[in-house]
C-alpha positions as CSV (number, residue, x, y, z in Angstrom):
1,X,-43.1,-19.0,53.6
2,X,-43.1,-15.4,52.8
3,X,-39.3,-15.1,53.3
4,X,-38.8,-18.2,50.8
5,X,-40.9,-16.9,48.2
6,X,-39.0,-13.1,48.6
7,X,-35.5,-15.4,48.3
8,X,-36.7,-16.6,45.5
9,X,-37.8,-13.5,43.7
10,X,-34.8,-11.9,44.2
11,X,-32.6,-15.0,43.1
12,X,-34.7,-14.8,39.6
13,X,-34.1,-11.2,39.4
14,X,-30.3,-12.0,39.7
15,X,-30.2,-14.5,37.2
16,X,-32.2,-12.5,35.0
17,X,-29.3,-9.6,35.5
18,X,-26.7,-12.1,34.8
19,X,-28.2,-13.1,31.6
20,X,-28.5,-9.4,30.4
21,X,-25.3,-8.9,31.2
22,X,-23.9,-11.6,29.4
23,X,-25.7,-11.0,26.6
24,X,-24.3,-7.2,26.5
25,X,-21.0,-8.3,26.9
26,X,-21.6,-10.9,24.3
27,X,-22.9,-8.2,22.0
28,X,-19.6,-5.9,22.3
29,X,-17.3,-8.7,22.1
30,X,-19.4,-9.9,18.6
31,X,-20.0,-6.3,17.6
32,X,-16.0,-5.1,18.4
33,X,-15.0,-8.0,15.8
34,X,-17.1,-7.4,13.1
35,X,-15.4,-4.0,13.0
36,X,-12.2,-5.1,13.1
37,X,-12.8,-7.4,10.5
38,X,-14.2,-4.5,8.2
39,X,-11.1,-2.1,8.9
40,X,-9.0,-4.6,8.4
41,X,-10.7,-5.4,4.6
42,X,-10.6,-1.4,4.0
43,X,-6.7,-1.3,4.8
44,X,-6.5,-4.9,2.5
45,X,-8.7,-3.2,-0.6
46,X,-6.5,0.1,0.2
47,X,-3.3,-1.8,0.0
48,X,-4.8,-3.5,-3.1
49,X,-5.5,-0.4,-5.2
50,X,-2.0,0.9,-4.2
51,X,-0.3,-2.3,-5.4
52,X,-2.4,-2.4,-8.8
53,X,-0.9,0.8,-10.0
54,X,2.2,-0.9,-10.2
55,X,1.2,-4.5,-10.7
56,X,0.0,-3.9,-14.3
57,X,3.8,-4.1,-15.5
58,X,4.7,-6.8,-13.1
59,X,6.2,-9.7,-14.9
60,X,5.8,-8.0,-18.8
61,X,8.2,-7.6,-20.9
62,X,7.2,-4.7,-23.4
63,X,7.5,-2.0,-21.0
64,X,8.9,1.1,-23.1
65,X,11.0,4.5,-21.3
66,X,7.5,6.0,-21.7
67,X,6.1,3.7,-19.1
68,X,9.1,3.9,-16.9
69,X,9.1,7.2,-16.4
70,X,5.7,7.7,-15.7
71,X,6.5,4.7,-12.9
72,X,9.0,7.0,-11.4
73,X,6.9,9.8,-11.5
74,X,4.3,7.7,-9.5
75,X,7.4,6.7,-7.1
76,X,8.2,9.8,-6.5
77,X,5.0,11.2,-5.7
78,X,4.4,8.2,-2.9
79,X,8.2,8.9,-1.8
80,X,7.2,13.1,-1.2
81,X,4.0,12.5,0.4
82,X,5.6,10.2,3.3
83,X,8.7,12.8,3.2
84,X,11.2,10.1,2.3
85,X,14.4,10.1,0.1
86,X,16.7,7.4,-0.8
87,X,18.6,7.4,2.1
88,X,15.7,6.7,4.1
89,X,15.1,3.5,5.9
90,X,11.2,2.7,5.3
91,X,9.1,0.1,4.2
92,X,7.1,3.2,2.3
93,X,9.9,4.3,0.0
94,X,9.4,3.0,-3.6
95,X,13.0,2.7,-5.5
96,X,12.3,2.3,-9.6
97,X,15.7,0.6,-10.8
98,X,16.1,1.3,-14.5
99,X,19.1,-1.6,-15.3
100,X,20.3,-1.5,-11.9
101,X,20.5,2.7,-11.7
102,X,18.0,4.1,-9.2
103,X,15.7,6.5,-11.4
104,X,13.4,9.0,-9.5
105,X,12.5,12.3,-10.7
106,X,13.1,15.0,-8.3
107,X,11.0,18.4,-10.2
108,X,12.1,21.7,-8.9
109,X,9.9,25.0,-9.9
110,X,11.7,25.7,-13.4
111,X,12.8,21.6,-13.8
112,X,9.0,20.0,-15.1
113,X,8.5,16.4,-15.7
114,X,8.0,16.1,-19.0
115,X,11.3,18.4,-18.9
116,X,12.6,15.3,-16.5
117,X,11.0,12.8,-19.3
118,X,13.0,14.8,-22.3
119,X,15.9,14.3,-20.6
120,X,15.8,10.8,-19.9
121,X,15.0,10.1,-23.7
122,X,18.2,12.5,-24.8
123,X,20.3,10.8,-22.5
124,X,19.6,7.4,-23.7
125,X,19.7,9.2,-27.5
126,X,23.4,10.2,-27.0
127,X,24.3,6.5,-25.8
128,X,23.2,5.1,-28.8
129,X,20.3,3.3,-27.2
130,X,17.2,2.5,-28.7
131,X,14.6,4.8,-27.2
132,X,12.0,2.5,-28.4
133,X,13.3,-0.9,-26.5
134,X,11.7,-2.9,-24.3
135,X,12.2,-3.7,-20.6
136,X,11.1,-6.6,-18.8
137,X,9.6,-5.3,-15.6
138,X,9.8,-7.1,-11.8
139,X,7.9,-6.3,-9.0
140,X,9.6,-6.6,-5.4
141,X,7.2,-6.3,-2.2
142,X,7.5,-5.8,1.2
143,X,7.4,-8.5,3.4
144,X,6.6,-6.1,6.4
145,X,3.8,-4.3,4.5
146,X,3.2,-6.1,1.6
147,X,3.5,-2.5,-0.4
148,X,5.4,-2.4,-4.0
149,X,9.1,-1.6,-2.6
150,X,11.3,-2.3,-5.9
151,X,10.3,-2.3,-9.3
152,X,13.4,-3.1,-11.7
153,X,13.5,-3.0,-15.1
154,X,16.2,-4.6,-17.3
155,X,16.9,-5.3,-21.3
């Protein structure tokens, strides 16, 4: 009798085990997801706040030269900080087509942008354009990232 109530003791102190273990594994699993949901809002609000800075001229069609080439500067910036030109294959370079002419301002020490800016306005000056015209402005993502890739701007 003493042996069966010893067998029993140490069956309920098994169980017991069992159950906090499951419980701790249940825990981590529950606990591992939660994160991964959270990181994965953070890099969706991220990508978000990237996208808006170019989504505010998606689709309108009173963008002016001023507005472009503050675009490209923005392009430009994102294209130094990953190190990439426009011969590089990524899904982070950002190409700003200005009627179908890739525009990105490359600054050297004596070269400034509103030096870059001047000459985009004389340039369009000399054509004959109309320095005040509008663009319409479209908005080409990813589909690996879901980043801005193109934005093009025609008459």
């Amino acid at each position: 009798m003493e042996n069966a109530s010893k067998a029993l003791i140490m069956a309920a102190e098994v169980l017991v085990g069992v159950l906090i273990l499951s419980l701790m594994v249940y825990l981590f699993v529950s606990f591992g997801s939660s994160s991964a949901q959270v990181n994965e809002q953070m890099d969706e609000k991220k990508l978000a706040e990237f996208n808006s800075q170019y989504d505010k001229y998606k689709d309108k069609e009173d963008v002016t030269i001023y507005d472009i080439v503050s675009l490209a500067n923005l392009a430009t910036e994102n294209n130094k900080y990953y190190g990439l030109d426009e011969s590089t294959e990524s899904n982070y370079y950002i190409s700003i087509l200005l009627d179908n002419t890739h525009l990105e301002l490359k600054a050297s020490q004596e070269d400034t942008q509103n030096v870059q800016k001047n000459k985009i306005i004389k340039e369009k000056i000399e054509k004959g354009e109309n320095v005040l015209q509008t663009y319409k402005c479209n908005v080409i993502y990813s589909t690996i990232t879901g980043r801005v890739r193109t934005v093009k701007f025609t008459k």
